[in-house]
C-alpha positions as CSV (number, residue, x, y, z in Angstrom):
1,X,28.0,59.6,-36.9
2,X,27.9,63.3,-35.9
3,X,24.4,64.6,-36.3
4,X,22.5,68.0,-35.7
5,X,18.4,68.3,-36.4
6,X,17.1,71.4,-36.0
7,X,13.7,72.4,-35.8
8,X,10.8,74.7,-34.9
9,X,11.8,77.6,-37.4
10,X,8.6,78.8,-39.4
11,X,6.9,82.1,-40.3
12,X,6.3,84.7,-37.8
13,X,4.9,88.4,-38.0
14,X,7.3,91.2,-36.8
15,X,7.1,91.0,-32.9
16,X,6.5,87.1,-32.8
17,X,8.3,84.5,-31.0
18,X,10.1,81.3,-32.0
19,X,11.9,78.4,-30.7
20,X,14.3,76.6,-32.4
21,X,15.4,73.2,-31.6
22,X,18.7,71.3,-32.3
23,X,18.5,67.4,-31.7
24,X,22.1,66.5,-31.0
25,X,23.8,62.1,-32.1
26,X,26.2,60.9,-32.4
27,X,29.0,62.3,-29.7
28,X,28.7,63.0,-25.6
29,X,26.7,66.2,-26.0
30,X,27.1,67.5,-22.9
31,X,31.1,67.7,-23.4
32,X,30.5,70.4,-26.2
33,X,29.9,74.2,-26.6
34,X,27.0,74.3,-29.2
35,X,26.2,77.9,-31.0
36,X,23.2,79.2,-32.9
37,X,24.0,80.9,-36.8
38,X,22.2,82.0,-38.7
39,X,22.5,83.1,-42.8
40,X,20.4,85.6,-44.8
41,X,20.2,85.5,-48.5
42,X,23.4,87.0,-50.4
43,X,25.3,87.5,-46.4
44,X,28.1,85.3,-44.6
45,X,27.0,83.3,-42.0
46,X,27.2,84.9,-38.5
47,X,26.9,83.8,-34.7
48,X,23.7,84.4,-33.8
49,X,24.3,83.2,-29.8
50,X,27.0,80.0,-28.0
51,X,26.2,77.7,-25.1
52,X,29.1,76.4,-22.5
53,X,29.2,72.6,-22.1
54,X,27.0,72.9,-18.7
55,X,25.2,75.9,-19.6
56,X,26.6,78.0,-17.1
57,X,27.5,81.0,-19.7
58,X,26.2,82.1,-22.9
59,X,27.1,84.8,-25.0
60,X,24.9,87.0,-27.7
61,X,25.6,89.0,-30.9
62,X,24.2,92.5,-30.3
63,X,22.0,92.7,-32.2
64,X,19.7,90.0,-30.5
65,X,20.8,90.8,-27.2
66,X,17.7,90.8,-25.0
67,X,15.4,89.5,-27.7
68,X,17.1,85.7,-28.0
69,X,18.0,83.2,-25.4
70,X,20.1,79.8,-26.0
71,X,19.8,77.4,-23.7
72,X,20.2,73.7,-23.8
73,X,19.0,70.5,-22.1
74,X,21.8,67.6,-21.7
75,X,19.6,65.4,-20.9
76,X,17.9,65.3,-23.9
77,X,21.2,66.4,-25.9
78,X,19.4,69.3,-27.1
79,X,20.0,73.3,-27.4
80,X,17.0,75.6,-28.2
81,X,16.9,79.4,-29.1
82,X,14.3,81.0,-27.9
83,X,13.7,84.0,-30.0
84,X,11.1,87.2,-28.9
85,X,10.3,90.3,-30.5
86,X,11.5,88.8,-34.2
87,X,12.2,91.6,-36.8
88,X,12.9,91.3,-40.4
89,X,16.4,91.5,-40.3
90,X,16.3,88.6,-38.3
91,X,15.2,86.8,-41.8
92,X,17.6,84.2,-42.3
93,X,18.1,80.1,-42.1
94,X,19.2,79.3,-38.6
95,X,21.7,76.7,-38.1
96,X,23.2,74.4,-34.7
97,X,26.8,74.1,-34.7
98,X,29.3,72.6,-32.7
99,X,33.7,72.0,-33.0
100,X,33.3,67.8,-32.6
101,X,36.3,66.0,-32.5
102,X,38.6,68.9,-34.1
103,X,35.7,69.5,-36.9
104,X,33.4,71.8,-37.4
105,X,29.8,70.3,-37.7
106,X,26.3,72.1,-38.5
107,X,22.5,70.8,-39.1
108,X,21.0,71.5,-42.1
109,X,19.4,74.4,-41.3
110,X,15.9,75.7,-40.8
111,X,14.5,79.0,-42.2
112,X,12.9,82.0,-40.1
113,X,11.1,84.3,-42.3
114,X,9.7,87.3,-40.2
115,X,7.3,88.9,-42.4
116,X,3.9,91.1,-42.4
């Protein structure tokens, strides 16, 4: 079945860097968009970054913009976020999500704590 494992989240000082990892089963990976959330205590989820199928475009909320970059290795059927110059606000558990067969599908999260 459908599967996404993510992994590599952690805690980091203000200014760190991360680099999240989402182990894709289960469907032809490199068919699918994939996207980055996140979700911070007591707020909605958001979209933190998205992938196209071949990686050619990605796309960024602002307020990461320059800080995080997605990428993703088909090969592996795997998507990363690379995350510099973490804040607190970037505090949150991070999430890998995809639209598989009509369905929206997501890991089970890891958490990012950016603390002092």
């Amino acid at each position: 079945q459908v599967q996404l494992v993510e992994s590599g989240g952690g805690l980091v000082q203000p200014g760190g860097s991360l680099r999240l990892s989402c182990a894709a089963f289960g469907f032809t990976f490199s068919n699918y968009a994939m996207s980055w959330y996140r979700q911070a205590p007591g707020k909605e989820r958001e979209l933190v970054a998205a992938i196209t199928s071949t990686g050619d475009t990605t796309n960024y909320r602002d307020s990461v913009k320059g800080r995080f970059t997605i990428s993703r290795d088909n090969a592996k059927n795997t998507v990363y976020l690379q995350m510099n110059s973490l804040k607190a606000e970037d505090t949150a558990v991070y999430y890998c999500g995809a639209r598989i067969w009509g369905h929206d599908r997501w890991g089970q999260g890891t958490q990012v704590t950016v603390s002092s």
